[in-house]
C-alpha positions in Angstrom: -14.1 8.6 -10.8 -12.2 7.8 -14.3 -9.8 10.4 -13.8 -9.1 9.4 -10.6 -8.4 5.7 -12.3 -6.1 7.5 -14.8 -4.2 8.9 -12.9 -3.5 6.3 -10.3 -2.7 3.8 -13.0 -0.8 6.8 -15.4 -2.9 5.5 -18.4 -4.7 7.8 -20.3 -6.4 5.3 -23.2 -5.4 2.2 -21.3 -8.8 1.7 -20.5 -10.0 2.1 -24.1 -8.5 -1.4 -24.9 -9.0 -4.9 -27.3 -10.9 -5.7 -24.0 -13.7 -2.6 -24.7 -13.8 -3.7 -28.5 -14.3 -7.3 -27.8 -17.1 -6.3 -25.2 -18.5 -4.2 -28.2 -18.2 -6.6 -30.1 -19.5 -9.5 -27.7 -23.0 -6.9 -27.2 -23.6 -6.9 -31.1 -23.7 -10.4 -31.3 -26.3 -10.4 -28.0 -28.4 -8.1 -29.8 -28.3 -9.8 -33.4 -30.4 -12.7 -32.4 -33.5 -10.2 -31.9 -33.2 -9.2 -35.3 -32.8 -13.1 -36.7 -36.1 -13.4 -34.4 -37.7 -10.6 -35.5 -37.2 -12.3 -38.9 -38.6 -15.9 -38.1 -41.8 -14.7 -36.3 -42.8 -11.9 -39.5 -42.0 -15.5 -41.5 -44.5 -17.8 -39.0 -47.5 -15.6 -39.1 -47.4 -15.4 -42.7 -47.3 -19.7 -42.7 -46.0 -22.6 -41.6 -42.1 -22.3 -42.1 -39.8 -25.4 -44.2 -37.2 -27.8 -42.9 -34.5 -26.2 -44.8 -35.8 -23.0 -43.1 -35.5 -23.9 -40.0 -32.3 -25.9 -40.1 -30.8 -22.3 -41.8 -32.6 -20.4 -38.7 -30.9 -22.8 -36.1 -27.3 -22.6 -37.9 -27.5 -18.9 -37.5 -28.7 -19.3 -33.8 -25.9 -21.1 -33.0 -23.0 -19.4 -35.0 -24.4 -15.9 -33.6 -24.0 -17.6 -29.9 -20.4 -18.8 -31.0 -19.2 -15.6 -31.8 -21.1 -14.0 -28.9 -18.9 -17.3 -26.4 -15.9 -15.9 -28.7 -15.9 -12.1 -28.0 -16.7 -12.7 -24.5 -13.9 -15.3 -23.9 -11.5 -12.9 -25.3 -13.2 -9.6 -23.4 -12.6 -11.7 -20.3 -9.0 -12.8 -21.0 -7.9 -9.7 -22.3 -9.4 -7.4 -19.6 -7.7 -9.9 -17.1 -4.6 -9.7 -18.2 -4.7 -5.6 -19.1 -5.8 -5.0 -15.5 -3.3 -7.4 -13.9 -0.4 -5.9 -15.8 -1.3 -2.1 -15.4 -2.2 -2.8 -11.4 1.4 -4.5 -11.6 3.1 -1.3 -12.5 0.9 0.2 -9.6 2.1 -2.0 -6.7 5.5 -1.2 -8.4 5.5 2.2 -8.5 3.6 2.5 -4.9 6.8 0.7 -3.6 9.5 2.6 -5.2 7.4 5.7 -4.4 7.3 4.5 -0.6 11.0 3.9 -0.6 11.2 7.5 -1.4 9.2 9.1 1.0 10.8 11.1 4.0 10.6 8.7 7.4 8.4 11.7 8.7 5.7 10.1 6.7 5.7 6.5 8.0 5.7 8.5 11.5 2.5 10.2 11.1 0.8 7.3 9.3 -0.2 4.4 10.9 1.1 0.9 9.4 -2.1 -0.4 9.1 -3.4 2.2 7.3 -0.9 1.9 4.5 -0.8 -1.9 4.7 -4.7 -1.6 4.0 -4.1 0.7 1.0 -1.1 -1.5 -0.3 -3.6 -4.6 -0.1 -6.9 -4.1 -0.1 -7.5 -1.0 -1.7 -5.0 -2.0 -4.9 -7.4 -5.1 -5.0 -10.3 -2.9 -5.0 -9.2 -0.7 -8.1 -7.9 -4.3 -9.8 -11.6 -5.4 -9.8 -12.6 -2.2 -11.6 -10.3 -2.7 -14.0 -10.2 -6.6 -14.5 -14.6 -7.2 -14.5 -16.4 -3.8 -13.6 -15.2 -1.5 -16.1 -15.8 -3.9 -19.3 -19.2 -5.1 -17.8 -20.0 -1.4 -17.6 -19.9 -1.3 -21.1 -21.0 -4.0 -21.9 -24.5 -2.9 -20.4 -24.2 0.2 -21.8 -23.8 -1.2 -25.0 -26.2 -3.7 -25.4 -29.2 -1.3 -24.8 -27.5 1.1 -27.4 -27.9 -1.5 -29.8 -31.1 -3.2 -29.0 -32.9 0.9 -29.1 -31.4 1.0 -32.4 -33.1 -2.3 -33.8 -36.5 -1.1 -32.1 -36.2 2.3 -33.5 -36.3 0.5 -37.1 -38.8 -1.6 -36.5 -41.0 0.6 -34.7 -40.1 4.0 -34.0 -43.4 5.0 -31.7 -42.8 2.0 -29.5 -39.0 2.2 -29.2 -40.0 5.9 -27.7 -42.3 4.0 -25.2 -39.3 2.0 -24.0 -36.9 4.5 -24.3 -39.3 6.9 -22.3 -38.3 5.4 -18.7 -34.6 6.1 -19.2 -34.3 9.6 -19.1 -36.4 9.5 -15.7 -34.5 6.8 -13.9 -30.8 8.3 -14.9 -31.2 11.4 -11.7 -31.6 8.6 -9.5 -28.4 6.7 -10.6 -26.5 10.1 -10.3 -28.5 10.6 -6.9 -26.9 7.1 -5.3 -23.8 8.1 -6.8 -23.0 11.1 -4.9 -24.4 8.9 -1.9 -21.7 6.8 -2.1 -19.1 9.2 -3.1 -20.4 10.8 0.5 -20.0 7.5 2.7 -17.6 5.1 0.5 -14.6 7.3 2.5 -16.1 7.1 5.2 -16.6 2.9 5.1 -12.8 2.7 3.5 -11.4 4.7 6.4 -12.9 2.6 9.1 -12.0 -0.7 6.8 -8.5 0.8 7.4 -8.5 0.7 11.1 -9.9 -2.6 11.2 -6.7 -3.1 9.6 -4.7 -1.7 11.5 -6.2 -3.1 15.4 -5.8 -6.1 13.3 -2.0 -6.1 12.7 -1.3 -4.4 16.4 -3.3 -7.1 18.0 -0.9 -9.6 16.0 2.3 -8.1 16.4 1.8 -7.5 19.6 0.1 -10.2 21.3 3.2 -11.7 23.5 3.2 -8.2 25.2 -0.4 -8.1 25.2 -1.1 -11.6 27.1 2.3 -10.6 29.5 0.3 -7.8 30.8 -2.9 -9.5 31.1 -4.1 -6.4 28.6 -6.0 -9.7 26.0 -9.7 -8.3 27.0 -8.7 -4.4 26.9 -6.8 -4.4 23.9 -9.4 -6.7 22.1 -12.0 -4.1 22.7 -10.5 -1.6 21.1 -10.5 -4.6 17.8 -13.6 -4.8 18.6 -15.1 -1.4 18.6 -13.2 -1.0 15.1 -15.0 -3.3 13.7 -18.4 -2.2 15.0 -17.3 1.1 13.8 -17.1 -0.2 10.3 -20.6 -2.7 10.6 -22.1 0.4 11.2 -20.4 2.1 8.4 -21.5 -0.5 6.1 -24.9 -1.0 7.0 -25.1 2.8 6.8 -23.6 3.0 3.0 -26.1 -0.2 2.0 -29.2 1.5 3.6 -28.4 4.7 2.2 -27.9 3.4 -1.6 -29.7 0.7 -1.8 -33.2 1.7 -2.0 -32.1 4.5 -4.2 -30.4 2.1 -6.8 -34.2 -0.1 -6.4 -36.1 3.3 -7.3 -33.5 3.3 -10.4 -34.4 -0.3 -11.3 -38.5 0.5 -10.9 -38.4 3.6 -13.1 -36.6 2.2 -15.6 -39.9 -1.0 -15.8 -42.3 2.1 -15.5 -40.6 1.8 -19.8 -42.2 -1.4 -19.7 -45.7 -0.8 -18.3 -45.6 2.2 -21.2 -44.8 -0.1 -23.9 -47.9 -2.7 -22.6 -50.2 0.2 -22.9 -49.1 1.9 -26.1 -48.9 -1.4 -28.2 -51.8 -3.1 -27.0 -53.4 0.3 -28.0 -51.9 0.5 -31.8 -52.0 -3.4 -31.7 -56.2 -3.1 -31.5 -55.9 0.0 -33.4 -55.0 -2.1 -36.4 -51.6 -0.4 -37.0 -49.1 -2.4 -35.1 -48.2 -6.1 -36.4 -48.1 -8.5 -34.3 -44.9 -9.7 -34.7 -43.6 -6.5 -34.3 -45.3 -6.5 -30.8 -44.0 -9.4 -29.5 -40.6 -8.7 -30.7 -40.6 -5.5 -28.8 -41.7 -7.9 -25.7 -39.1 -10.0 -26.0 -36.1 -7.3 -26.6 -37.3 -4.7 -24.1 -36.3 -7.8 -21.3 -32.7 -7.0 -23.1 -32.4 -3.7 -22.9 -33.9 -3.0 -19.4 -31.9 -5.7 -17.3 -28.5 -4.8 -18.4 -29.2 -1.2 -17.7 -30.0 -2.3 -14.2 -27.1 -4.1 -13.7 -24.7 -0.8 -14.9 -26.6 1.3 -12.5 -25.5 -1.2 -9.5 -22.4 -2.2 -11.2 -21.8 2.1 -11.3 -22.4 2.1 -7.8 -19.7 0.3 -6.7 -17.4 1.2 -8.9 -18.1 4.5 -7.2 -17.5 2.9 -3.9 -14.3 1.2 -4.7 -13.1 4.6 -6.9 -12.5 5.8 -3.0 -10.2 3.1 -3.0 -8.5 4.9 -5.5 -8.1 8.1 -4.1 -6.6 6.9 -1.2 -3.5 5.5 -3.6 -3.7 8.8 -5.2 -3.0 10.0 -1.8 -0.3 8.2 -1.6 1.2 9.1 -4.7 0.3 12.9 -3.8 3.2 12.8 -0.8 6.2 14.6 -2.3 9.0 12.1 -1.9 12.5 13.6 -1.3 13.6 15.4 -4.6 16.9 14.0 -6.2 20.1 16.3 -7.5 19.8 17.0 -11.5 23.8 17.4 -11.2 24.5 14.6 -8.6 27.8 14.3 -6.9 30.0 11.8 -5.0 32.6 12.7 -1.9 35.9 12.0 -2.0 36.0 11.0 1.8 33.8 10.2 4.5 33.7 12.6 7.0 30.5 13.6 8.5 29.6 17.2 9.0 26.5 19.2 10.8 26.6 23.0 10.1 24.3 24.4 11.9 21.6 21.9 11.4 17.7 22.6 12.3 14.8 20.3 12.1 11.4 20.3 12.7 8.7 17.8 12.6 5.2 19.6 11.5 4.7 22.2 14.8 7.7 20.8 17.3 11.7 22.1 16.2 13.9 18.7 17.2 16.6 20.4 16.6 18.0 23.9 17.2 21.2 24.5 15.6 23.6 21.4 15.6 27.5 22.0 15.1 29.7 19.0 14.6 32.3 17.4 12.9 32.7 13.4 12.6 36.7 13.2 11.1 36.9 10.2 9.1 38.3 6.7 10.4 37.0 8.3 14.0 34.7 7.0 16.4 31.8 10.4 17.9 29.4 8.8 20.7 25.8 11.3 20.8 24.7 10.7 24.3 21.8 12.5 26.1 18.2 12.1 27.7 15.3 10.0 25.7 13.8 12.3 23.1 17.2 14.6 23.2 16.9 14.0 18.8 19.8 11.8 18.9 18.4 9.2 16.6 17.3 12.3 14.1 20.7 13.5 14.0 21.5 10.0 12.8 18.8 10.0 10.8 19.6 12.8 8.9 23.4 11.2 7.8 21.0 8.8 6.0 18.5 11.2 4.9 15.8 9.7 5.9 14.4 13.5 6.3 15.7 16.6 4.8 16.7 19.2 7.4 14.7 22.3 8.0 17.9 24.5 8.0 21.5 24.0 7.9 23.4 21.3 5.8 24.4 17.9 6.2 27.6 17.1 4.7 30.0 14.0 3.7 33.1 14.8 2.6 32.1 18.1 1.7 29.3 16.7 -0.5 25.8 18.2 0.7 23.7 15.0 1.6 20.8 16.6 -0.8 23.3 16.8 -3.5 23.9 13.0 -3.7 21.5 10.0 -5.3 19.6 8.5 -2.5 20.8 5.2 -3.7 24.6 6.5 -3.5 23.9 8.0 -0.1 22.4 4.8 1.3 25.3 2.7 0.2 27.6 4.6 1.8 25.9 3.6 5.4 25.4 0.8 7.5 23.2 1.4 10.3 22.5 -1.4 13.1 19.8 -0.2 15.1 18.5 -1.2 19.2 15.7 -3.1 17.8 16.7 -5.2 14.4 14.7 -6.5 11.9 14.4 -10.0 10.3 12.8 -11.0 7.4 10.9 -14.5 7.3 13.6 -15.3 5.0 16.7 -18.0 5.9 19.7 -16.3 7.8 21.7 -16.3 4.8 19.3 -14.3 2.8 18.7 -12.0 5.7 22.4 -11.5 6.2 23.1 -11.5 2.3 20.8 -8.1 2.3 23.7 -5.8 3.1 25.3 -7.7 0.0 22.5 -9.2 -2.4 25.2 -11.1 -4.9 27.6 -12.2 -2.0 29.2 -15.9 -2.3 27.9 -18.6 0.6 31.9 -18.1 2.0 31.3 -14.1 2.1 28.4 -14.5 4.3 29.5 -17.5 6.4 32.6 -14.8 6.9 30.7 -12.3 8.0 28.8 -14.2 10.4 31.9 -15.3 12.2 33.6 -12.0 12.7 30.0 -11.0 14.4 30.8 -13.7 16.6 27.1 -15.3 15.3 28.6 -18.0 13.3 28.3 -20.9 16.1 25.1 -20.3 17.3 23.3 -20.5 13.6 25.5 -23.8 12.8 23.1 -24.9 15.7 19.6 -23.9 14.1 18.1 -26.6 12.7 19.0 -26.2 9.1 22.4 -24.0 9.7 22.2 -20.9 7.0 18.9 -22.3 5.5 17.1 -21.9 8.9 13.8 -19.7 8.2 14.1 -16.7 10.7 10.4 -16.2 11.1 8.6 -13.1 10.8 11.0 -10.1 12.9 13.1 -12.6 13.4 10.6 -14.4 15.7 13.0 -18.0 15.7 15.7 -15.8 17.6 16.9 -14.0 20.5 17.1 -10.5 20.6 21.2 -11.0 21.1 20.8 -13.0 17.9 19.2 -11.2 16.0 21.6 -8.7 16.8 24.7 -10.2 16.0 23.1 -11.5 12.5 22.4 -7.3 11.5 25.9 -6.5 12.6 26.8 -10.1 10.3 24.6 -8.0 7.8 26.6 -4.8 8.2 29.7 -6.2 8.1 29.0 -8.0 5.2 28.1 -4.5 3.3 31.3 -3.3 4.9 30.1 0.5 4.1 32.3 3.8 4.9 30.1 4.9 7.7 28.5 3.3 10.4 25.8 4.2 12.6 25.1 2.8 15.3 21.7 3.2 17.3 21.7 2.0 21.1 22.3 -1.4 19.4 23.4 -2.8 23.0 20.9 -0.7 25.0 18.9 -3.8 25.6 21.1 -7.2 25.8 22.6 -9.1 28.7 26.0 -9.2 29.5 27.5 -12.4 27.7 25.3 -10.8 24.0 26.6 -7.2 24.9 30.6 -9.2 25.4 29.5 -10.9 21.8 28.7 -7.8 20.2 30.8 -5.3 21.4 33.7 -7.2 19.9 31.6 -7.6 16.5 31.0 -4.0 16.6 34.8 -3.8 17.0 35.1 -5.4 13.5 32.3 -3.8 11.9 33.7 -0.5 13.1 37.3 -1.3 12.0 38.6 1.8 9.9 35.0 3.3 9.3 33.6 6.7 10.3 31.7 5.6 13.2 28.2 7.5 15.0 27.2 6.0 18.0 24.0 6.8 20.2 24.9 5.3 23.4 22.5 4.5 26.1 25.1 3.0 28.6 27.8 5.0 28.8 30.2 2.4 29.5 30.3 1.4 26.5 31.7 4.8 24.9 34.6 5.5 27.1 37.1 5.4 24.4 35.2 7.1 22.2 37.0 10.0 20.2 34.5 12.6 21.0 31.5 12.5 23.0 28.4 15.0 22.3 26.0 15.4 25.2 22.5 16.2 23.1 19.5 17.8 25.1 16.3 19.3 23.8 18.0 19.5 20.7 20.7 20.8 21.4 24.7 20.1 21.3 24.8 20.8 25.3 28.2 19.9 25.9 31.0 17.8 24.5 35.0 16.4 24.4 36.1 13.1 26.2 34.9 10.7 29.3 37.1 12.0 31.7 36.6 15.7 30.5 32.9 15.8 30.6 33.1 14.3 34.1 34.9 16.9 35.5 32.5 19.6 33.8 29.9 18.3 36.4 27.3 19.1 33.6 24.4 17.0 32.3 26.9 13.8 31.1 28.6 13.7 34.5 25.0 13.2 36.0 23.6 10.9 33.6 26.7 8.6 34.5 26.6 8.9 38.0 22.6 8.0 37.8 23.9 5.1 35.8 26.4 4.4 38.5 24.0 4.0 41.1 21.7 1.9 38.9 24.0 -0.3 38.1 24.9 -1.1 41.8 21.3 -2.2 42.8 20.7 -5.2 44.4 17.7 -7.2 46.2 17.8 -6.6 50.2 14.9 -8.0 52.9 12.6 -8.5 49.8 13.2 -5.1 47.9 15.5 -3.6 45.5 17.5 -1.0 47.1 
């Protein structure tokens, strides 16, 4: 469970803080009062006690409960702010490593599922850190101390309190390994909650269009039966074994009842001594009973931890010790495979994109286009084969180097809840109010946000949800243009507009494309006519390729996908039906 914390959080002794010592600390002065009470009963039975001795009694009292308020305010404050700041540098370092990952990860992992760890589960190890951990100790501590006074005063009934301890501690371990069993079991259904959660969300325009509201809420629904069942379960398993814990460890008191009212009429106990054990033995049983339930979910939410260790355990794209930097920005494929876990995307892609040219990747849905362009921007590493700018192997160059060099504008853009300004001002973070008003008029977007309520300062929603997809579009080419890299890539980014936004961004793509080293995966094929070179990609493969008119007259695979496109465009509504 610790090691698991340690290495999550990369501290070794960051748990052995000021905030342990002060809870040390804070248990001493818990404790001392049993020995200042000790004092004052031995004192009563042998006669009536003074003024001036209780007035010193009650001064002591209240200074030992000021410094036991003092080490606890500080415990508190200083385990607060340790655990913020190391879970801080986790969220930190779970971001950057995310950003590092291959895109093959986010594929086989659903959002949900990682939003839950980012969120909850960070939470969950917080807690540890922030109140568990120190209150752990504390009621570890505490007992410690409190055996230690009883084992001076009276060493045969400290034994009878002690004797309980070593009997209830399999049972603690027992309900541990209980909810080591279930805990991932309860975190993973917590996780899908999550995640039917989000896609009921996002997805709830599309859901209500296709009348789909009682379907698709079943299947929220049965996720979060799945995990009342897994809770109930991981209660009803651990529960009564953390109560057997509790009654074993009072068995110690029932012991110490018999044994001291035996040496008490046995004439060698003292009274005093009796009650005092009476009184302290209240001390050191509860707090152990709180560590053993306080254990047991630390135990539960150290699951919580693994699955951020999980994370962390995904090896993220390694980076060049020697990096390098090309001196242009053509685009090469030498004999390029990739495959994702058992299925090859692609089987041995050739190509060359010169620089300052324009190379169109056209072909069937699930073809790999979009993973050849994926692989200019490494989001994975190829299989076999290199990818190449400017002679520069893509592997050999810093990811953030790489990434700078390319503007991508995909079919379906992005937009954070941010103003348009701020969301266009991401392909350049320190650009000037002129540079991005600039921008947004060569991507022909410039009239439509002067419009918005608050012009630049408009908030786009969440995706973008303020806009029109024809917006939205325009403002990522604004955004692309405004980062004005080498290369540009661009991803059916008018697969899915009407005609007046395709007119509007095919000439912003004009600009944006202006003297760059252009990729395009083009749905219509229209719109790639004058494009330098065509490749015709099927089953991942370069099938055919060379210009419009040349690939027509081949008769191959491009010359039917445009004449299918032909006839679809000519459709039109006759006696009722589209024919």
């Amino acid at each position: 469970m610790f090691s698991t914390i340690r290495l999550i959080t990369g501290r070794s002794r960051g748990l052995l803080s000021r905030a342990t010592l002060y809870t040390v600390l804070e248990m001493i002065a818990n404790a001392a009062p049993a020995g200042l009470l000790y004092a004052i009963l031995a004192s009563l039975f042998q006669g009536p006690a003074s003024l001036k001795q209780i007035l010193w009694w009650t001064v002591l009292l209240i200074g030992l409960f000021a410094v036991q308020a003092l080490f606890s305010s500080l415990g508190q404050i200083e385990a607060q702010s340790n655990g913020a700041t190391i879970m801080k540098d986790v969220r930190l370092r779970l971001g950057e490593h995310l950003r590092k990952l291959p895109m093959g990860y986010f594929a086989r992992r659903d959002q949900g599922d990682i939003s839950h760890t980012l969120l909850t589960n960070v939470d969950e190890v917080e807690m540890i850190l922030t109140h568990l951990f120190n209150h752990v100790i504390g009621s570890i501590i505490l007992p410690i101390v409190s055996a230690a006074f009883l084992l001076v005063v009276d060493w045969r009934l400290a034994l009878a309190v002690l004797v309980s301890v070593p009997l209830a501690l399999p049972l603690l371990y027992w309900s541990q390994t209980l909810m080591s069993r279930r805990s991932k079991q309860r975190q993973e259904a917590a996780a899908a909650v999550h995640s039917r959660l989000l896609e009921y969300v996002q997805t709830i325009r599309l859901i209500k269009a296709n009348n789909q509201t009682g379907q698709r809420f079943s299947r929220l629904d049965s996720a979060m039966a799945q995990l009342r069942d897994d809770s109930i379960r991981v209660e009803a398993m651990t529960s009564p074994v953390v109560m057997l814990f509790s009654i074993v460890l009072d068995l110690g008191f029932v012991f110490l009842l018999l044994i001291g009212s035996y040496l008490l009429e046995g004439g060698t106990l003292d009274t005093a001594a009796f009650l005092i054990f009476l009184v302290v033995s209240m001390k050191f049983y509860q707090p152990l009973r709180s560590a053993g339930a306080a254990l047991t979910q630390m135990r539960y939410m150290a699951s919580a931890g693994e699955r951020i260790r999980g994370i962390f355990a995904e090896p993220p794209l390694s980076e060049p010790e020697q990096p390098q930097f090309p001196v242009s920005f053509d685009i090469e494929f030498s004999d390029v495979r990739f495959r994702y876990e058992e299925k090859e995307v692609l089987r041995g892609i050739d190509f060359r994109v010169p620089e300052h040219k324009l190379i169109a990747l056209v072909g069937p849905s699930g073809a790999g286009k979009s993973t050849i362009a994926g692989l200019v921007s490494r989001f994975w590493d190829v299989t076999g084969g290199a990818v190449r700018i400017g002679g520069v192997d893509v592997r050999d160059m810093r990811s953030e180097e790489l990434l700078a060099l390319v503007s991508t504008v995909q079919q379906q853009p992005y937009l954070f809840n941010e103003t348009i300004a701020s969301n266009i001002r991401m392909g350049k973070p320190g650009a000037s109010h002129e540079e991005v008003v600039k921008a947004a008029k060569a991507a022909h977007c410039h009239a439509f946000i002067e419009q918005l309520p608050q012009g630049y300062d408009t908030v786009a929603g969440e995706g973008g949800a303020a806009l029109s997809g024809g917006e939205k579009q325009r403002i990522s080419i604004a955004r692309a243009i405004l980062k004005d890299a080498p290369i540009v890539i661009l991803d059916e980014a008018t697969a899915s507009l009407d005609p007046e936004n395709e007119a509007y961004l095919q000439r912003a793509i004009g600009k944006l494309a202006y003297d760059k080293t252009v990729l395009v995966i083009a749905h219509r094929l229209k719109t790639i006519r004058a494009a330098d070179w065509i490749l015709v990609v099927d089953e991942g493969r370069i099938v055919e390729e060379g210009k419009h008119e040349d690939l027509l007259g081949k008769g191959g695979l491009y010359n039917r996908l445009w004449q299918e496109q032909q006839r679809l465009g000519g459709w039109r509504i006759k006696g009722g039906r589209l024919s």
